[in-house]
Legacy VTK file of the C-alpha trace (Angstrom):
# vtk DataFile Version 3.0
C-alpha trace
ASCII
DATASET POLYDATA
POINTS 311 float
21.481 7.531 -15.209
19.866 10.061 -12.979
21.826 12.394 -10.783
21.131 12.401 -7.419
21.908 14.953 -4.398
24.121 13.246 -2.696
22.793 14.333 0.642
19.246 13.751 -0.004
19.990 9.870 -0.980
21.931 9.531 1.957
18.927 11.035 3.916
16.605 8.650 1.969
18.900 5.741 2.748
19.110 6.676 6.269
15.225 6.817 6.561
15.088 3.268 4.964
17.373 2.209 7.404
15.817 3.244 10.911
12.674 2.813 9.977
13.268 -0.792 9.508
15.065 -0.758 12.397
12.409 0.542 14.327
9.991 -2.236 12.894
12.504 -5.112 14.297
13.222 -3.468 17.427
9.498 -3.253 18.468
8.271 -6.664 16.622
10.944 -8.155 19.130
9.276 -6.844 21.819
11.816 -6.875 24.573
13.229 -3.650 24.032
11.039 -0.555 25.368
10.487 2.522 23.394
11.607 4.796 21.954
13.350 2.380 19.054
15.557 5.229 17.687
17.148 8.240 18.561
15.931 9.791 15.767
13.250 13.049 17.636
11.212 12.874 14.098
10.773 9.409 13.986
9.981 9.102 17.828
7.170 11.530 17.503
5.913 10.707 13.884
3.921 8.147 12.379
5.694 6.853 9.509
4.471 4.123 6.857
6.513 0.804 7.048
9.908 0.222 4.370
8.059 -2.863 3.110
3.978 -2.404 2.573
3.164 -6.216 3.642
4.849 -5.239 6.755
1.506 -2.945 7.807
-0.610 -4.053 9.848
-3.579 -4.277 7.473
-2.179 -5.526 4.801
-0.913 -7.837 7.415
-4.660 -8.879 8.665
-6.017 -9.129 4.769
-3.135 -11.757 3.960
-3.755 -13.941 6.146
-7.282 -13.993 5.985
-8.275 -13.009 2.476
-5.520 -12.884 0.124
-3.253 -15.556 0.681
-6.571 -18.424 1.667
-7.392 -16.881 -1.835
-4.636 -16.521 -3.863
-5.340 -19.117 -6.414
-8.743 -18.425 -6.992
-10.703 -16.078 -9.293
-12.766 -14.562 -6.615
-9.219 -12.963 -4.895
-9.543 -10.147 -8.019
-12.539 -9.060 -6.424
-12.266 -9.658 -3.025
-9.164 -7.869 -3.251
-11.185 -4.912 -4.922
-13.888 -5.019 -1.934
-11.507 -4.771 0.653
-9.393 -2.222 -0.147
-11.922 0.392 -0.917
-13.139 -0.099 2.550
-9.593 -0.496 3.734
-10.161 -1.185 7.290
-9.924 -4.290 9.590
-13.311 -4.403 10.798
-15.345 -4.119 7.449
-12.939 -7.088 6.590
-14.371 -9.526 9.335
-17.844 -8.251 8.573
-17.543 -8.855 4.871
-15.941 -12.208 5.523
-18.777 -13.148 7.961
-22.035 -12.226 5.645
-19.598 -13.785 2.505
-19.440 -10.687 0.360
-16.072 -11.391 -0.784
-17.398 -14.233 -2.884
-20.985 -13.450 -3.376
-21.131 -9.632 -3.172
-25.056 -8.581 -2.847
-25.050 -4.649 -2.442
-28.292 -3.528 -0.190
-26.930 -6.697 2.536
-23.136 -4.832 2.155
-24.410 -1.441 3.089
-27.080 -2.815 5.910
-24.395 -4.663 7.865
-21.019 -2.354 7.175
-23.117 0.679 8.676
-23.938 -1.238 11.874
-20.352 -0.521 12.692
-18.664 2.262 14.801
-16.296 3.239 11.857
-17.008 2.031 8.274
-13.972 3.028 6.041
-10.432 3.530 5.765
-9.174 7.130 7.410
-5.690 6.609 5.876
-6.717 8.049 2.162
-9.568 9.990 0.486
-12.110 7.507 -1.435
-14.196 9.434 -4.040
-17.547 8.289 -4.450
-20.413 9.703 -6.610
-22.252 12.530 -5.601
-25.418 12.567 -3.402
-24.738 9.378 -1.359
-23.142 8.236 1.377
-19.807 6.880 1.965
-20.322 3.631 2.186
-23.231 3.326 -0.090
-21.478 5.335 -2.683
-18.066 3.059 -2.438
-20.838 -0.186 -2.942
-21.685 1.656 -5.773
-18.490 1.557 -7.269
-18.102 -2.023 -6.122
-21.262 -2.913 -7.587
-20.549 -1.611 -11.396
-16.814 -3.654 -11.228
-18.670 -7.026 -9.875
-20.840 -7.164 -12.773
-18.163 -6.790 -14.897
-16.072 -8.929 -13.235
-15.902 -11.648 -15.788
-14.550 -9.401 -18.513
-11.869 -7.816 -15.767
-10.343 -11.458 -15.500
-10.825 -12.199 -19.573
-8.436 -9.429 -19.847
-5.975 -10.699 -17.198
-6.026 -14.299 -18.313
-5.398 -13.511 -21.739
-2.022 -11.589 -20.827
-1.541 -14.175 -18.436
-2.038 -17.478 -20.733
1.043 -15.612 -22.964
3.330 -14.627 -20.204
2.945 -11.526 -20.447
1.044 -10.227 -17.260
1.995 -7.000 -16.458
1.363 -4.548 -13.225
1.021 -1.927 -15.114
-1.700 -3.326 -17.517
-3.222 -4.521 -14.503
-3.666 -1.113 -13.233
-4.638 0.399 -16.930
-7.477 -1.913 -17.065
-8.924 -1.318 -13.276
-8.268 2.162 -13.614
-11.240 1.957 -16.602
-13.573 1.724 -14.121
-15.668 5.010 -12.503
-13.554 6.010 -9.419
-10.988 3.617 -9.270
-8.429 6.305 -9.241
-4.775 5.725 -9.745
-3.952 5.647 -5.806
-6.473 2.825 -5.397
-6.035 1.206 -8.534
-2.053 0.939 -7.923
-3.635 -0.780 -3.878
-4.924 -3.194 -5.935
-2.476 -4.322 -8.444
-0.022 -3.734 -5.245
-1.922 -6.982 -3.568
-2.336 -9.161 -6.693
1.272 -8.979 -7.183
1.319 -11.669 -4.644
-1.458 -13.976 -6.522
-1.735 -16.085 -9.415
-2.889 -13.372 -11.354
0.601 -11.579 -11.070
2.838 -13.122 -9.118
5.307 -13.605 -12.583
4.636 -9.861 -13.834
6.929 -8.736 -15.655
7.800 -5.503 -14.815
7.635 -6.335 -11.271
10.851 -4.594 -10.722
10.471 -1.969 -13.519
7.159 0.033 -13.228
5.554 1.802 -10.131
2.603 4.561 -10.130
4.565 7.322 -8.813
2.257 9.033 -6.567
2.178 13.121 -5.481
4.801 12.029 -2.286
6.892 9.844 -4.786
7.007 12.829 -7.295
8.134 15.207 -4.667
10.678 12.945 -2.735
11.958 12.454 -6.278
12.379 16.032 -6.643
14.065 16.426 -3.424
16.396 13.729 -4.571
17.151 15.888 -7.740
16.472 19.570 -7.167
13.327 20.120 -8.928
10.785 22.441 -7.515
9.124 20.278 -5.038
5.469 20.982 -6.891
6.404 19.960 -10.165
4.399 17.566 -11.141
4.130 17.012 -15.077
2.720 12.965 -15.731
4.848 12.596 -18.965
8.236 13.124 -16.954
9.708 9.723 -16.939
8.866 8.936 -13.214
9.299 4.944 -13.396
13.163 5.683 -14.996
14.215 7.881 -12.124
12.704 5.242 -9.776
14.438 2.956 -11.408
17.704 4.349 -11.159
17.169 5.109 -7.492
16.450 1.757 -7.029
20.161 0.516 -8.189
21.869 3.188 -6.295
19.802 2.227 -3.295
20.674 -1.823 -3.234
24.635 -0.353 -3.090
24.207 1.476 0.230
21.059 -0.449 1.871
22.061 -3.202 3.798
21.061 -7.104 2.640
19.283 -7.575 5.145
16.711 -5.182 4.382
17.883 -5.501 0.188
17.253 -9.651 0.750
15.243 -9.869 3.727
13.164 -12.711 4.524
9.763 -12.588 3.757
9.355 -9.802 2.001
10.621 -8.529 -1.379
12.375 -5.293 -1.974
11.149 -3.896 -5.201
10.091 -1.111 -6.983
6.770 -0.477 -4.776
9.151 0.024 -1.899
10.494 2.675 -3.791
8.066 4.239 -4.111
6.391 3.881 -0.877
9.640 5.115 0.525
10.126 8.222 -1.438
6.715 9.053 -0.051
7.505 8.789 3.417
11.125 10.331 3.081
9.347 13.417 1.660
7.231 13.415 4.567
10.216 12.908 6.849
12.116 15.676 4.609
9.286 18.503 5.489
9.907 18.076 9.199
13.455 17.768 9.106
13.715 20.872 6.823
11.282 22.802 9.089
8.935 23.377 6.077
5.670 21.523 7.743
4.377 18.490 9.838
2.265 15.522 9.282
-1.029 15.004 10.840
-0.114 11.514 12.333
2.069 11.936 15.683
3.044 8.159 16.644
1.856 7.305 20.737
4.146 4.675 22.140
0.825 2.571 23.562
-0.177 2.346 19.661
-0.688 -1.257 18.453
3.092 -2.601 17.225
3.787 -1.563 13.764
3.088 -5.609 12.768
0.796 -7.334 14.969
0.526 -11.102 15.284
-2.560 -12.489 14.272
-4.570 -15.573 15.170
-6.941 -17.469 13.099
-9.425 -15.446 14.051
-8.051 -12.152 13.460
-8.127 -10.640 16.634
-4.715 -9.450 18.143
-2.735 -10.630 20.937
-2.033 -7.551 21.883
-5.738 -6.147 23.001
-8.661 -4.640 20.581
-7.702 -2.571 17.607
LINES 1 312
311 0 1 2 3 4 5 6 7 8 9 10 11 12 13 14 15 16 17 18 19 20 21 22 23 24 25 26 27 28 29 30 31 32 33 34 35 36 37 38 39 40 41 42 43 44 45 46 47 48 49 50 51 52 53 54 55 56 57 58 59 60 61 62 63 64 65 66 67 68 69 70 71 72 73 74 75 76 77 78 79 80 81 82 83 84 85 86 87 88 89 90 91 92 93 94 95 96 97 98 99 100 101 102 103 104 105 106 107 108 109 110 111 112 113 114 115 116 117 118 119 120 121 122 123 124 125 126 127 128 129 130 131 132 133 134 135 136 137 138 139 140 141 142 143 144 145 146 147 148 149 150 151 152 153 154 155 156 157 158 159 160 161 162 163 164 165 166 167 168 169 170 171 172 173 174 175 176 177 178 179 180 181 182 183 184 185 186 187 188 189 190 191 192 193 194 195 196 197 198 199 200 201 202 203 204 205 206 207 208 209 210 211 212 213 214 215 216 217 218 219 220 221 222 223 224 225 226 227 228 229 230 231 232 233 234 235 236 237 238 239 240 241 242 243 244 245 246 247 248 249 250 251 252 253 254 255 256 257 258 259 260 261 262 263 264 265 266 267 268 269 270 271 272 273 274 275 276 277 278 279 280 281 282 283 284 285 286 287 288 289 290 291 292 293 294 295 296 297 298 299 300 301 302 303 304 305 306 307 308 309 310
C-alpha cells in the first residue's frame, strides 16, 4: 500500500470536498456567491470533482451521447466531438448530420463560419501546414474510414466480456494524433455506452496525466517533475482511491447520478496540484473564476440553449 503525506491527503480530501460543495451551493441557486470561504477557490477556476458534472460534457450527454448510446455511430460521434470540444461546433455538427455521416470539405465549410471553432481548454495537435480545424478533420477523416475495424476490435472484446478502458484507449491511441489526453476523453465518454459501460477495469485503470503524476508526487514526496511512464501510476491511484472513500463523505463517495471512480481520481489529483501551486505560493493558473460566469452545471433544454442567457 502506498504511503501517503498525511497532510497532503487531507489537503486533497479537503479540495474534493469544497469543490463539490461549491457545485451544490451554486446549482441550488438561492445562495449568492462566493460558495466557500476558501480565497483560492473564490478566485480560481477549478475543474468539477465528477467530469459529467461540466458543463460540456453536460451539453454532449444529453444531446449526443446518451440519444446515442446504443448505437454504433456514438464511437464516432463521440470521436468528432471531442476533438472540437466545444458547444457550438456540437449544434453545428448535429445540424449538417456529421455525427452520423461525416463528409470532410462540408465539416470544415460550416465549422469555420463560426466565431470560435475549437476547444480553448487543451492543446489539439494537428499535422503540419494546415489549419486548425482543417487539420483536426484530417485526423477525423483517417479514423472514419477506419471506423469499421475500430468497432471489430471493440465488439470482439465485448462479445467475451472482456471490454476494457484501457484497451479501448490502446487501440484509439493507434491512430495519428490521437494522443493519450484525447484518447483517455474518449474512452472517458464511452464508459457510459454500450461499448463500455461493463469494463472491467472501470475502477482499476486511469491514464495518469502530467497534473495526476505531480499531485501524486505531492501526495508522496517525489520531486514534483518526475515523470518516468513505467512507475506504477494506476497502483498508487488505486490506493488513493481506498484511502479516499474512508474520509470522503457518501454523499459525494455514493452520490446520485454520478459515479465516483477511478477517473475522478485522477481528474482530482490534477486539480489539487493546481490548487497545491497556489496554496504553496509556487505559481497560479491562467483561469481566474468571475462570479457572472455561467453556473458550473447549466440546465439544458431540448434545444441546447441555456436558461441562463448565451454561452
Amino acid at each position: 500500500m502506498t504511503e501517503f503525506i498525511p497532510a497532503e491527503l487531507d489537503r486533497y480530501c479537503y479540495w474534493q470536498t469544497e469543490r463539490e460543495s461549491i457545485r451544490i451551493k451554486k446549482e441550488s441557486a438561492v445562495l449568492s456567491p462566493p460558495w466557500t470561504d476558501d480565497p483560492i477557490l473564490q478566485e480560481f477556476k477549478f475543474c468539477q470533482v465528477f467530469r459529467e458534472d461540466d458543463r460540456t460534457t453536460r451539453w454532449f450527454r444529453t444531446h449526443i451521447r446518451e440519444p446515442m448510446r446504443n448505437e454504433e455511430d456514438v464511437l464516432m460521434a463521440t470521436i468528432i466531438f471531442r476533438w472540437f470540444n466545444l458547444i457550438e461546433t456540437g449544434r453545428t455538427l448535429i445540424d449538417n448530420n456529421l455525427l452520423r455521416k461525416w463528409r470532410k470539405a462540408v465539416a470544415v465549410n460550416r465549422i469555420t463560419k463560426q466565431p470560435k471553432w475549437i476547444t480553448g481548454s487543451y492543446i489539439i495537435k494537428t499535422p503540419d501546414g494546415m489549419d486548425k480545424v482543417t487539420g483536426v478533420a484530417e485526423c477525423i477523416d483517417t479514423m472514419w474510414k477506419d471506423k469499421e475495424n475500430i468497432l471489430s476490435e471493440l465488439h470482439k472484446d465485448l462479445a467475451k466480456g472482456e471490454s476494457s478502458l484501457e484497451t479501448t484507449w490502446k487501440v484509439l491511441r493507434k491512430y495519428p494524433y490521437m494522443g493519450p489526453f484525447m484518447a483517455y476523453e474518449v474512452v472517458t465518454d464511452l464508459r457510459h455506452t454500450y461499448l463500455l459501460e461493463n469494463a472491467n477495469d472501470i475502477m482499476t485503470w486511469a491514464n495518469a496525466g502530467p497534473g495526476a503524476m505531480r499531485g501524486l508526487n505531492r501526495l508522496t514526496g517525489r520531486p514534483l517533475d518526475y515523470s518516468k511512464r513505467s512507475h506504477p501510476w494506476c497502483e498508487e491511484m488505486r490506493d488513493l482511491f481506498e484511502q479516499v472513500k474512508k474520509i470522503l463523505a457518501p454523499s459525494i463517495i455514493f452520490r446520485n447520478g454520478a459515479n465516483y471512480e477511478l477517473r475522478e481520481i485522477e481528474g482530482g489529483l490534477c486539480e489539487f496540484d493546481k490548487y497545491s501551486r497556489i496554496y504553496k505560493n509556487e505559481g497560479r493558473t491562467r483561469s481566474v473564476y468571475k462570479h457572472n460566469d455561467l453556473p458550473m452545471i447549466e440546465d439544458l433544454n431540448t434545444t441546447g440553449e441555456s436558461k441562463y442567457g448565451n454561452e
